[in-house]
FITORNU-940650 format. One record per residue: residue in three letters; x, y, z of N, C-alpha, C, CB in turn. Coordinates in pm, whole numbers, padded with zeros to 5 digits, always signed. Glycine has a CB too. Layout:
<nodes>
alaXYZXYZXYZXYZ/...
</nodes>
This chain:
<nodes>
unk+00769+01205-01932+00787+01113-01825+00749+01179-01692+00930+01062-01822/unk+00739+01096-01587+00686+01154-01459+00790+01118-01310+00523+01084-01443/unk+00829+01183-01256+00919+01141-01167+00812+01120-01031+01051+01254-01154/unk+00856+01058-00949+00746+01022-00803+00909+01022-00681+00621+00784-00819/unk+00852+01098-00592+00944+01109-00474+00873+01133-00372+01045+01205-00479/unk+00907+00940-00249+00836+00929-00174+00900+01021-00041+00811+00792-00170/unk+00829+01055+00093+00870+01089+00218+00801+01053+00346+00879+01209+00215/unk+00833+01093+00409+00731+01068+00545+00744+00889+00602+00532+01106+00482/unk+00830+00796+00557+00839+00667+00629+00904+00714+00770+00935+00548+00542/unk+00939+00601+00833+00998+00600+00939+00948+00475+01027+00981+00728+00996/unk+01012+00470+01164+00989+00392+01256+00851+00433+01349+01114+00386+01325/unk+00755+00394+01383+00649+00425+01497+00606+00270+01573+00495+00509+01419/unk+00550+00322+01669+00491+00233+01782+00333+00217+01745+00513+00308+01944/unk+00317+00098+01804+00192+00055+01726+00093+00105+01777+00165-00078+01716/unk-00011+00140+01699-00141+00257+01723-00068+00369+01714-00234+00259+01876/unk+00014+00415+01664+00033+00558+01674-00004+00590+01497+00212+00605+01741/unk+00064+00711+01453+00048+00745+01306+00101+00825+01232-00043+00772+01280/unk+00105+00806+01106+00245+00883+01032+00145+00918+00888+00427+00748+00995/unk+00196+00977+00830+00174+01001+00692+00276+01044+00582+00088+01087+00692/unk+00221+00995+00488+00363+00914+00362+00282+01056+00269+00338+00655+00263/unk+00381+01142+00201+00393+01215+00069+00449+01144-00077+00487+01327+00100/unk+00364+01232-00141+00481+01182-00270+00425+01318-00379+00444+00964-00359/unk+00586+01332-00383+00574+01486-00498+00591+01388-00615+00728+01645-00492/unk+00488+01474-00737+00523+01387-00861+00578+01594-00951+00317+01248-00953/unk+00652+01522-01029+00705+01633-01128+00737+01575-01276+00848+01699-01065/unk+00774+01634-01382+00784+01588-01488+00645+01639-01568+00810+01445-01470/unk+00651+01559-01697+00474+01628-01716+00400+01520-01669+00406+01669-01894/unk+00321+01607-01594+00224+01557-01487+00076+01619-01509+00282+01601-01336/unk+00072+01659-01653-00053+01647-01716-00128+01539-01723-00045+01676-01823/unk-00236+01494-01742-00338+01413-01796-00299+01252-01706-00324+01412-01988/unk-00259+01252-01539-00245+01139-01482-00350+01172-01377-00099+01101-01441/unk-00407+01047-01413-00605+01020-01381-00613+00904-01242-00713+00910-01570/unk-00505+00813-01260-00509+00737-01181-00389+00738-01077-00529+00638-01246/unk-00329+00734-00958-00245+00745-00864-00315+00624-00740-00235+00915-00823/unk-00191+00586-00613-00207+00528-00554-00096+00503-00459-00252+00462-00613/unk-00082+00398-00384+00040+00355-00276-00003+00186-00302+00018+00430-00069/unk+00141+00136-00276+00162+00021-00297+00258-00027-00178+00208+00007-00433/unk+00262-00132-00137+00352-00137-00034+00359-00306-00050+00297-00062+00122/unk+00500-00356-00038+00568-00478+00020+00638-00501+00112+00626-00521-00037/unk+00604-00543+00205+00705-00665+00299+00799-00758+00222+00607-00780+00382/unk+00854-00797+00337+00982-00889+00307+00891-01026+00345+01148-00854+00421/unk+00934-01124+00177+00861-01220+00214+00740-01225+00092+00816-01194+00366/unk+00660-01135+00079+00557-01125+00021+00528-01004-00068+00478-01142+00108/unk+00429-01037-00183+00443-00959-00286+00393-00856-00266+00406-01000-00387/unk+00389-00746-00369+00387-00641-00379+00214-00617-00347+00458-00605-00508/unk+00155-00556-00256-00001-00544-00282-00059-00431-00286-00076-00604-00196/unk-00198-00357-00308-00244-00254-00357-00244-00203-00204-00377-00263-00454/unk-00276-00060-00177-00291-00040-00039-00431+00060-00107-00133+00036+00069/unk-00384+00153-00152-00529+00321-00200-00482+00313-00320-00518+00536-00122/unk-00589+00373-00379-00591+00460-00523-00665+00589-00507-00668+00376-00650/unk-00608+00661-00591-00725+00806-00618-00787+00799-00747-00647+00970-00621/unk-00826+00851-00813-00883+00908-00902-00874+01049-00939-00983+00880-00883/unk-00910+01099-01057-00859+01237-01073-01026+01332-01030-00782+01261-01268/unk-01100+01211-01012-01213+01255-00924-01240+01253-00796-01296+01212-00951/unk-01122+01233-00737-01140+01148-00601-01251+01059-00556-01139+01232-00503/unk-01271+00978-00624-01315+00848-00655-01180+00796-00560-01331+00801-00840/unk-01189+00685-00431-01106+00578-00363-01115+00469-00355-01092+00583-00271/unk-01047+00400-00327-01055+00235-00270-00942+00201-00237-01100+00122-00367/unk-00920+00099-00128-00870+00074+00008-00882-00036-00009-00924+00123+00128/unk-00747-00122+00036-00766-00264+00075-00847-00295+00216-00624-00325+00085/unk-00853-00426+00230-00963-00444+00311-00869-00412+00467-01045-00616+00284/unk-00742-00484+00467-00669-00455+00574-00618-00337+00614-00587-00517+00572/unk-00673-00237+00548-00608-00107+00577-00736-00020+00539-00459-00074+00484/unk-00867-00048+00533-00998+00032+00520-01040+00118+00673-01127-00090+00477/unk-01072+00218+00717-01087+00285+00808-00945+00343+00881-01169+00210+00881/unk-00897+00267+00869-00760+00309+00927-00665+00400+00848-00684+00188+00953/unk-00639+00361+00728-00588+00492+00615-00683+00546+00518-00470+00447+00516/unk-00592+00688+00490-00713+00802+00396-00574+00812+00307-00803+01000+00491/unk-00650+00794+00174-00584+00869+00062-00623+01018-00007-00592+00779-00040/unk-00546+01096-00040-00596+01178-00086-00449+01294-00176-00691+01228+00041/unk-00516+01371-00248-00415+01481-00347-00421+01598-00323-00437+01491-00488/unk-00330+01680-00365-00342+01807-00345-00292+01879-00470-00274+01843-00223/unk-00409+01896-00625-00360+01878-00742-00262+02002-00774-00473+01857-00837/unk-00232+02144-00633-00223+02247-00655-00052+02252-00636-00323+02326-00574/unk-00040+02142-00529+00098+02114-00465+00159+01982-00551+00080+02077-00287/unk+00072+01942-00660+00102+01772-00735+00162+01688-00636+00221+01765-00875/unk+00088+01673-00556+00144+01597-00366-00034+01491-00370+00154+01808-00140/unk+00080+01372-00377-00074+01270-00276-00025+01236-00172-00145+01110-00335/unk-00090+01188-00081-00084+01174+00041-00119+01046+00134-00145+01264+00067/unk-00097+00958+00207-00169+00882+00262-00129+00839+00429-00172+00780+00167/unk-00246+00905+00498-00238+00914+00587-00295+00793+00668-00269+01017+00596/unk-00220+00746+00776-00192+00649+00813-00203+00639+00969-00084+00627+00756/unk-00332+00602+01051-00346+00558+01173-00410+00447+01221-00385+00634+01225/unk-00363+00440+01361-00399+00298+01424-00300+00228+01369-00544+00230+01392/unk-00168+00236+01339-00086+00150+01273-00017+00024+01365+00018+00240+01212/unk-00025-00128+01273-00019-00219+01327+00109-00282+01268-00137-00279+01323/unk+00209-00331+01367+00327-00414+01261+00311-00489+01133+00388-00518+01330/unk+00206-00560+01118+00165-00596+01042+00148-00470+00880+00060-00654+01119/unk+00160-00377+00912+00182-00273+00811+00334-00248+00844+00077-00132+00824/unk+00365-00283+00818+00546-00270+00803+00596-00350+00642+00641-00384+00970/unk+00632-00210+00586+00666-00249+00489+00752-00121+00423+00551-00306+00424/unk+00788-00105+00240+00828-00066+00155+00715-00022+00114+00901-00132+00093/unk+00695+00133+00173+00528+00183+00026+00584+00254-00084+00375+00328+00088/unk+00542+00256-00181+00548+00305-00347+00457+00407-00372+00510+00189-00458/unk+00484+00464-00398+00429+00565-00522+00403+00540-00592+00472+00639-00579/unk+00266+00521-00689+00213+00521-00800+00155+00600-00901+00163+00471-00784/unk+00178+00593-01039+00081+00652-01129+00070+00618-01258+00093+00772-01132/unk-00022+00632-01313-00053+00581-01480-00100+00721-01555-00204+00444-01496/unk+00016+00749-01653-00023+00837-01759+00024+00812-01879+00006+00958-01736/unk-00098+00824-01986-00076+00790-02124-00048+00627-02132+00050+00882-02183/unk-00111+00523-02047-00098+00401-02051+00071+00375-02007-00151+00353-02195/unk+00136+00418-01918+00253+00377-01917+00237+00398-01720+00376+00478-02033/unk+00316+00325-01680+00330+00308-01519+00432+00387-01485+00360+00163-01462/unk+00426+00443-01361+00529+00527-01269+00536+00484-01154+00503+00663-01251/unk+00653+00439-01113+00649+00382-00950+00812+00512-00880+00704+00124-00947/unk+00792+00542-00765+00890+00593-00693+00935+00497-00632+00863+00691-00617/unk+01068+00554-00529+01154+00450-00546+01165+00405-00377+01304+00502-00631/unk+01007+00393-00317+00998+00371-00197+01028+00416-00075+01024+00306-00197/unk+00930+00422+00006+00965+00484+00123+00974+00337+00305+00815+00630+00124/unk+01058+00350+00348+01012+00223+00459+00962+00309+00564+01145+00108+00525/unk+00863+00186+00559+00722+00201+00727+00731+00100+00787+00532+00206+00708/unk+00820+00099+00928+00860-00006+01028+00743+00051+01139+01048-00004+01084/unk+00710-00027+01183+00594-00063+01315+00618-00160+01419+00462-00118+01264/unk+00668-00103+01527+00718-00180+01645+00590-00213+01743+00837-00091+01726/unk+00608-00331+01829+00493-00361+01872+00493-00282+02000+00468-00506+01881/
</nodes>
């Protein structure tokens, strides 16, 4: 099994910028795919980044230029760094990962954005 533990939420002012961690531990062999997920109140759960174990990315459209995903396979730490932030990104982000066909979600971090 794989444990995911998010950090780095908090409160910021809009246009400023933060960046969200997530340590994964457990066996954390052979997980190819990772990502961030984030919900608001109100509305469902939606994709934000993915990595790849090639760093291969993709980005929703509302959050393209403005956030970078990325890993650090040495520290088992992904990362997603987060500027120009708009209230409209205020939410619950997740931790993601898929190994051996089975899902891993952490247990959320909140990103409030004041105008």
């Amino acid at each position: 099994q794989v444990q995911l533990v998010e950090s780095g939420g908090g409160l910021v002012q809009a246009g400023g910028s933060l960046r969200l961690s997530c340590a994964a531990s457990g066996i954390i062999v052979s997980i190819n795919y990772m990502g961030w997920y984030r919900q608001a109140p109100g509305k469902q759960r939606e994709l934000v980044a993915t990595i790849t174990s090639g760093d291969s990315t993709n980005y929703a459209d509302s959050v393209k230029g403005r956030f970078t995903i990325a890993r650090d396979n040495a520290k088992n730490t992904m990362y997603l760094q987060m500027n120009n932030l708009k209230p409209e990104d205020t939410a619950v982000y997740y931790c993601y990962c898929r190994r051996t066909n089975r899902d891993y979600w952490g247990q959320g971090t909140q990103v409030t954005v004041s105008s």
